[in-house]
C-alpha positions as CSV (number, residue, x, y, z in Angstrom):
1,X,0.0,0.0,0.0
2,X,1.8,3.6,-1.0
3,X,0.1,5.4,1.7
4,X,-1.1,3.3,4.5
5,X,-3.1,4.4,7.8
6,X,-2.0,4.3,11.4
7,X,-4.7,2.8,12.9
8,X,-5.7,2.6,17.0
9,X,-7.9,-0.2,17.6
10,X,-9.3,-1.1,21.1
11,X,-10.7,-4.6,22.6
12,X,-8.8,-6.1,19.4
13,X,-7.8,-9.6,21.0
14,X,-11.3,-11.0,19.8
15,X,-14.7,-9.8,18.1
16,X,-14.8,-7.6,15.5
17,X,-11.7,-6.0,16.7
18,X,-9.7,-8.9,16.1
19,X,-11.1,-9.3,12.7
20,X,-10.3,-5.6,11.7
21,X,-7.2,-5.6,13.1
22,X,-6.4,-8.6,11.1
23,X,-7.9,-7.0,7.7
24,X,-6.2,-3.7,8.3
25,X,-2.4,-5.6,8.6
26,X,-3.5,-7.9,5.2
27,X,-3.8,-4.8,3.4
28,X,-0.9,-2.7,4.3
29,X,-2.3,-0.7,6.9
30,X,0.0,-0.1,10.3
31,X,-2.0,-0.8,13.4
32,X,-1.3,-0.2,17.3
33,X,-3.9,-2.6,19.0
34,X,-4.9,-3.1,22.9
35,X,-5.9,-5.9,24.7
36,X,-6.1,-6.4,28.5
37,X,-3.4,-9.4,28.0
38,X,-0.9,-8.8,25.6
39,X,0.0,-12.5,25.4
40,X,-3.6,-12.9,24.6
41,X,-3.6,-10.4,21.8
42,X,-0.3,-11.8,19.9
43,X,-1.7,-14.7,20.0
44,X,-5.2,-13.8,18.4
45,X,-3.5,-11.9,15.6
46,X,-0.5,-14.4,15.0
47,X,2.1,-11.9,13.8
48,X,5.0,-10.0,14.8
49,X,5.3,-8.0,11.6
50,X,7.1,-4.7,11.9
51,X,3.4,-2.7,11.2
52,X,1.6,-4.6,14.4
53,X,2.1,-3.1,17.8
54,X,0.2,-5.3,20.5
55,X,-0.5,-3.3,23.7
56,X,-1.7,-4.0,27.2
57,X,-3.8,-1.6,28.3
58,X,-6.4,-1.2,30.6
59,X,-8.7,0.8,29.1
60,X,-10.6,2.0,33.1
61,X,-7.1,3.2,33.9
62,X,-6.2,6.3,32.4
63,X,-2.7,6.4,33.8
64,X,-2.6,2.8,31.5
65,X,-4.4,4.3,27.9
66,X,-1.9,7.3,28.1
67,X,1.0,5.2,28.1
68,X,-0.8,3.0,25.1
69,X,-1.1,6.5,23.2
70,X,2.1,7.4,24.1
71,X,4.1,4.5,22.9
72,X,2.1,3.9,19.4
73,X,2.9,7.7,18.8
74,X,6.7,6.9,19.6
75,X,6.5,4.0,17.3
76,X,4.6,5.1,14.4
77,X,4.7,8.5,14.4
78,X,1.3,9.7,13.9
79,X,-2.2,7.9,14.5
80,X,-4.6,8.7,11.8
81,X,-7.7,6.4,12.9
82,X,-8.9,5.3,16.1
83,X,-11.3,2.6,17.2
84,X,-12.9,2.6,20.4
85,X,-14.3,-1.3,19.9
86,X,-13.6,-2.2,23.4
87,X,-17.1,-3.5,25.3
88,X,-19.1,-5.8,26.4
89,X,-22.6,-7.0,26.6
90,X,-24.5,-7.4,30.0
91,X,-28.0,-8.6,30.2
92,X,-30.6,-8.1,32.9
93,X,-33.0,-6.0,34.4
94,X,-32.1,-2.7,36.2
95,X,-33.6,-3.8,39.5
96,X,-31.4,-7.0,38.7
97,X,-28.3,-5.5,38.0
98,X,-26.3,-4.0,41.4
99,X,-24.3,-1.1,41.1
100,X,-21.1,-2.7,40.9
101,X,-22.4,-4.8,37.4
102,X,-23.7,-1.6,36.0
103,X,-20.8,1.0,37.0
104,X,-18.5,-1.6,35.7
105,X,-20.3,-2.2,32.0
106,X,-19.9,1.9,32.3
107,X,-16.8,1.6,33.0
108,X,-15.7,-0.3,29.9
109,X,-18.2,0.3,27.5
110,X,-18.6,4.3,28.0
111,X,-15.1,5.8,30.1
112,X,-12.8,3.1,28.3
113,X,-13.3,5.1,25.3
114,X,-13.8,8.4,26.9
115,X,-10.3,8.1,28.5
116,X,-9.0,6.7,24.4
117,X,-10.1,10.0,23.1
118,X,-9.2,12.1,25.6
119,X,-5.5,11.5,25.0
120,X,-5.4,11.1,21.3
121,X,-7.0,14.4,20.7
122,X,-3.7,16.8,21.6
123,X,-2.1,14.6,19.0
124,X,-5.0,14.9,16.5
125,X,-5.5,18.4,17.6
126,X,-1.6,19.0,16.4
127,X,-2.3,17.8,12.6
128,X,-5.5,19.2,12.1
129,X,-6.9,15.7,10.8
130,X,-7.9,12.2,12.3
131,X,-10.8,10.5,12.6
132,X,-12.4,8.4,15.9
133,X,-14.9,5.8,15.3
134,X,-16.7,4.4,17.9
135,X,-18.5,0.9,18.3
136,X,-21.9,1.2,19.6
137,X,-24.3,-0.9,18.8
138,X,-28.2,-1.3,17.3
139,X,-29.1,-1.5,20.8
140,X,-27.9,2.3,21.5
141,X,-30.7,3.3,19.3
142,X,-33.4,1.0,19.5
143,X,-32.8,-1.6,23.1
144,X,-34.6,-4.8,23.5
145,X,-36.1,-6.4,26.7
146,X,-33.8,-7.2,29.2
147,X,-30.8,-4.9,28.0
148,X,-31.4,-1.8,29.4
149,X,-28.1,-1.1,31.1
150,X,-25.8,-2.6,27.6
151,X,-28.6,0.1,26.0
152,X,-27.9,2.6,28.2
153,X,-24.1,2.3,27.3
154,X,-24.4,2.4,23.7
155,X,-26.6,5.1,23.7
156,X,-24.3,7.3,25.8
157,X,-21.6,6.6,22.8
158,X,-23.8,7.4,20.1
159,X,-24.3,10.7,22.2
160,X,-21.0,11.8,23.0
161,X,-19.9,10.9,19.5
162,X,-22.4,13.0,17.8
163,X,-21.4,16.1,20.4
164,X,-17.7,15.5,19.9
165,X,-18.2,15.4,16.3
166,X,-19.2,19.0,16.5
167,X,-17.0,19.7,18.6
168,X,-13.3,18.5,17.3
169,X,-14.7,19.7,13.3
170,X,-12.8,22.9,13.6
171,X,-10.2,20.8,13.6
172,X,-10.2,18.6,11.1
173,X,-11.0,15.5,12.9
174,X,-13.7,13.2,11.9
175,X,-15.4,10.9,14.0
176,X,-18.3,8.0,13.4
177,X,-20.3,5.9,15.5
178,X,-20.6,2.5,14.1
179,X,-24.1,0.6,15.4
180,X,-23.6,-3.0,14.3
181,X,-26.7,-5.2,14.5
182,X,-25.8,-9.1,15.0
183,X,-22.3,-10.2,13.4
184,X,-21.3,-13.3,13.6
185,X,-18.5,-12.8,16.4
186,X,-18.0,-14.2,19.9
187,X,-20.3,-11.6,21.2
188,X,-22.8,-14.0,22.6
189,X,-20.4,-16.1,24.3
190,X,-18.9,-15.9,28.1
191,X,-16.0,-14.2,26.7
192,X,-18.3,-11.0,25.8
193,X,-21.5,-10.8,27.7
194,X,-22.5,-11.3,31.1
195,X,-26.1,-11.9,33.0
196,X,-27.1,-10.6,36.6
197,X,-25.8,-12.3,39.1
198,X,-29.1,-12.0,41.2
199,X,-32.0,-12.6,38.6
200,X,-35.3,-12.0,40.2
201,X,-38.2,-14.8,39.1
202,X,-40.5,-11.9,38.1
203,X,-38.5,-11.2,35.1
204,X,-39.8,-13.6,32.5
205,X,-40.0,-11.8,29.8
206,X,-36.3,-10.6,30.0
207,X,-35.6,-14.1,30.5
208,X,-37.3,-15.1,27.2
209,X,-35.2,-12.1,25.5
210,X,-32.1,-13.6,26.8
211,X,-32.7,-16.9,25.8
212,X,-33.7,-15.6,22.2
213,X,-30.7,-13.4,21.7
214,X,-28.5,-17.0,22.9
215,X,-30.1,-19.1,20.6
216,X,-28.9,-17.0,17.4
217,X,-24.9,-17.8,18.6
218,X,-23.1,-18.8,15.6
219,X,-26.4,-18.1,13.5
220,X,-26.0,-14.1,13.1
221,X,-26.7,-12.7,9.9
222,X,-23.9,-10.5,9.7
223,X,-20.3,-11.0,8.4
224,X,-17.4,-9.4,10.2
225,X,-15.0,-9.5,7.3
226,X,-17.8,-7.4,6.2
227,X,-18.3,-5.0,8.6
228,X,-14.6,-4.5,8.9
229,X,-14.4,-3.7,5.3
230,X,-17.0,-0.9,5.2
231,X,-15.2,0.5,9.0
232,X,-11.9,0.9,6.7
233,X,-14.3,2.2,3.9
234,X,-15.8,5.1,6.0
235,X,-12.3,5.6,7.6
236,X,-11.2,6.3,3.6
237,X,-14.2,9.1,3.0
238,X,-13.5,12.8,2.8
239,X,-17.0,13.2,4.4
240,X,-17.3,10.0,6.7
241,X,-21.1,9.6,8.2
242,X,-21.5,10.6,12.0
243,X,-24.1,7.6,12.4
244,X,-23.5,4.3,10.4
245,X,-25.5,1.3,10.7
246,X,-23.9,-1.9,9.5
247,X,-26.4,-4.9,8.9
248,X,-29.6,-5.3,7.7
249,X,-31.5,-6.4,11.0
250,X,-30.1,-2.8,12.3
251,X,-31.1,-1.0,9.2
252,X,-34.9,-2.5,9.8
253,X,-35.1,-1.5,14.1
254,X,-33.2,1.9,13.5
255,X,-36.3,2.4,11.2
256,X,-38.9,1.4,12.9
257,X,-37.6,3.3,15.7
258,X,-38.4,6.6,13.5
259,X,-41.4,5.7,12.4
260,X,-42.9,4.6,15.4
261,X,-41.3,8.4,17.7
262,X,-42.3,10.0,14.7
263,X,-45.8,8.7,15.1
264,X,-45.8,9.3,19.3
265,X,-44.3,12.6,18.4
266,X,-46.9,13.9,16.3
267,X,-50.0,12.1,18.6
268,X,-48.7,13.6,21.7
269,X,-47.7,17.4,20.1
270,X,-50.4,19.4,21.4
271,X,-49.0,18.7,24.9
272,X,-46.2,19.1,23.8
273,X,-46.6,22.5,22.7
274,X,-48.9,23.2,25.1
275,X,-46.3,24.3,28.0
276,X,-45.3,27.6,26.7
277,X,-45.9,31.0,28.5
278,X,-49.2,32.7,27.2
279,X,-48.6,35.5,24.9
């Protein structure tokens, strides 16, 4: 490749991150990837090529994502994309879910990245140009039974992204959040999603939506070589998307998310309007 990318990729020992990573390094592309386990991630990408530099971080530690930063800047010289695809997925129902579960699926899924862009922006900042992407999900626009904390999450990414994106475009910088629908990745396993630890027998129906969701393992529509492919395609656009769905199943519940607040919108506008001082 005559002019290859610099690329930042988080949560990239599995997933969709591992599949990216491994796409980006196939086509020339230089990448600096993180994992909690280095070991871990070496292993996963099966390389020691000259353009891969595996990094431990942890991602809740911002002492730990500075040094990341820090050391793919020393080595590369410049990062020109960055992926915040670090996360997981935890099911239950908010009375289920204690404090600790949910401030910890906040932790990773939401400040992870927070802390990731909050140091790469000086560089960015610097050259006038970059772009951040960030993984939510279909469920940060429209959530299903029984995820309401992963929902809550994702749609605190799709709102700080859109926010940011206004905010660093003076600069030059770019950013993107992805909301993937189901891809055929490990994300349903033990290795990326958790349950409450104290499920309450009321909550049938959230057990029902858990137990659907589990049963599509291995079955998901949607290809990660795929999705990878059109993450490195949106990275390549002068005027990248601030919102991108990828698969089908998320192009059909983002729109009937529309239609359906458009509809309670417009039924529910005269109260609405109706909360304005009298002239």
């Amino acid at each position: 490749m005559s002019n290859p990318k610099i690329w930042f990729v988080t949560g990239a020992s599995q997933g969709l991150g591992l599949t990216l990573v491994k796409r980006l390094l196939r086509e020339g592309h230089h990448v600096a990837a993180t994992s909690r386990k280095q070991a871990s991630l070496v292993q996963a990408v099966g390389t020691t090529s000259f353009a891969f530099l595996p990094l431990q971080v942890d991602l809740a530690d911002e002492a730990s994502v500075r040094q990341g930063i820090e050391q793919a800047i020393n080595t590369f010289g410049r990062l020109d994309v960055v992926v915040n695809n670090a996360g997981y997925g935890i099911g239950g129902s908010i009375e289920e879910l204690t404090d600790a579960e949910t401030r910890q699926a906040f932790d990773v899924n939401v400040f992870g990245g927070l802390n990731v862009i909050r140091q790469v922006l000086p560089y960015m900042r610097k050259a006038q140009a970059g772009h951040i992407l960030n993984i939510s999900s279909i469920a940060g626009i429209t959530p299903a039974t029984g995820w309401a904390i992963y929902a809550a999450t994702k749609f605190a990414v799709e709102g700080f992204s859109e926010a940011l994106a206004q905010d660093v475009a003076p600069f030059g910088i770019k950013v993107t959040a992805v909301a993937p629908g189901a891809f055929r990745t490990n994300f349903l396993t033990p290795e990326s999603l958790v349950f409450a630890q104290q499920p309450l027998e009321a909550y049938q129906a959230v057990r029902a939506s858990h137990e659907k969701y589990l049963a599509m393992n291995g079955a998901q529509a949607g290809d990660p070589e795929k999705a990878a492919a059109a993450i490195m395609q949106v990275a390549s656009e002068s005027n990248p998307p601030v919102h991108l769905l990828l698969g089908q199943d998320a192009y059909q519940r983002a729109t009937q998310k529309l239609e359906t607040f458009g509809r309670e919108m417009q039924a529910w506008q005269p109260l609405t309007v109706s909360t304005e001082f009298a002239e």
